[in-house]
C-alpha positions in Angstrom: 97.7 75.7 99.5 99.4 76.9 96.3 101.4 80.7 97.0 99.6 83.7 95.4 101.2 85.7 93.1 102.6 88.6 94.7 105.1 91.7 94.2 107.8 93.5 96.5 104.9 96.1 98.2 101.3 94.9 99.4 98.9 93.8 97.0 95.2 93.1 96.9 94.3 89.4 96.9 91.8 87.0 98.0 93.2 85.0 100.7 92.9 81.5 99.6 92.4 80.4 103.5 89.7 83.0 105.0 88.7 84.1 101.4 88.5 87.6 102.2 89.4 90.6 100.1 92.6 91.8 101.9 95.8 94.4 101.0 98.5 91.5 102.3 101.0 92.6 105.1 104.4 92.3 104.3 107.5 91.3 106.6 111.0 92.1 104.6 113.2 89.0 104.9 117.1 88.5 104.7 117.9 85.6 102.1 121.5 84.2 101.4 122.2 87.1 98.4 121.3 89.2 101.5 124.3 88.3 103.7 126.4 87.4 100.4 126.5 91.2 99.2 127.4 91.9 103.3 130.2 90.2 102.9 131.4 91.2 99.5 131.4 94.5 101.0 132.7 94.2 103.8 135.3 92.6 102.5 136.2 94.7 99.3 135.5 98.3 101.7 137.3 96.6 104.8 134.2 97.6 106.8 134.3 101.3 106.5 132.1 103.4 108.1 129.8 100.0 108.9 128.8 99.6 105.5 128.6 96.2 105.3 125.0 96.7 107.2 123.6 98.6 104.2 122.3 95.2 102.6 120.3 94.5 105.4 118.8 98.3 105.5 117.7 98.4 101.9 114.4 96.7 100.5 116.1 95.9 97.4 118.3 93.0 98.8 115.8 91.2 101.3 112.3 89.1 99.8 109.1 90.6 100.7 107.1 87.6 102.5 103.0 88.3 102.3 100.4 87.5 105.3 97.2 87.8 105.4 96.2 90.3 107.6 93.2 88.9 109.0 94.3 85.1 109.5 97.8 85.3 109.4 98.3 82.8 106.5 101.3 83.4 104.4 100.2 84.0 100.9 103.3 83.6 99.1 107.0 85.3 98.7 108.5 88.1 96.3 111.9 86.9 95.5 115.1 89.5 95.1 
């Protein structure tokens, strides 16, 4: 099953599995930029105020995975 084409929020597709109209559910993933840009700060800011965490808090630095709702396939993954 080839991934569907998808973007960083939840999208209407046809799940290639159930082939039913769905809005895919997403599940925000750490990647290795994720933990990279962790340690960049925490080493540049000496860990001040715990912000070294801020990469995993923020959308923008963790891939946005998609499921179908109703059979749980995965549809596909929005790369940061």
């Amino acid at each position: 099953m080839n991934p569907v084409p998808v973007g960083p929020k939840p999208c209407p597709v046809v799940c290639p599995s159930c082939k039913a109209t769905i809005i895919t559910n997403v599940e925000k993933k750490a990647t290795v930029k994720t933990h990279l840009m962790a340690f960049l700060i925490c080493s540049f800011m000496c860990g001040i105020l715990g912000c070294s965490c801020l990469p995993y808090c923020m959308d923008s630095c963790r891939n946005a995975d998609h499921y179908c709702p109703n059979c749980q396939a995965y549809l596909g993954t929005y790369k940061r």
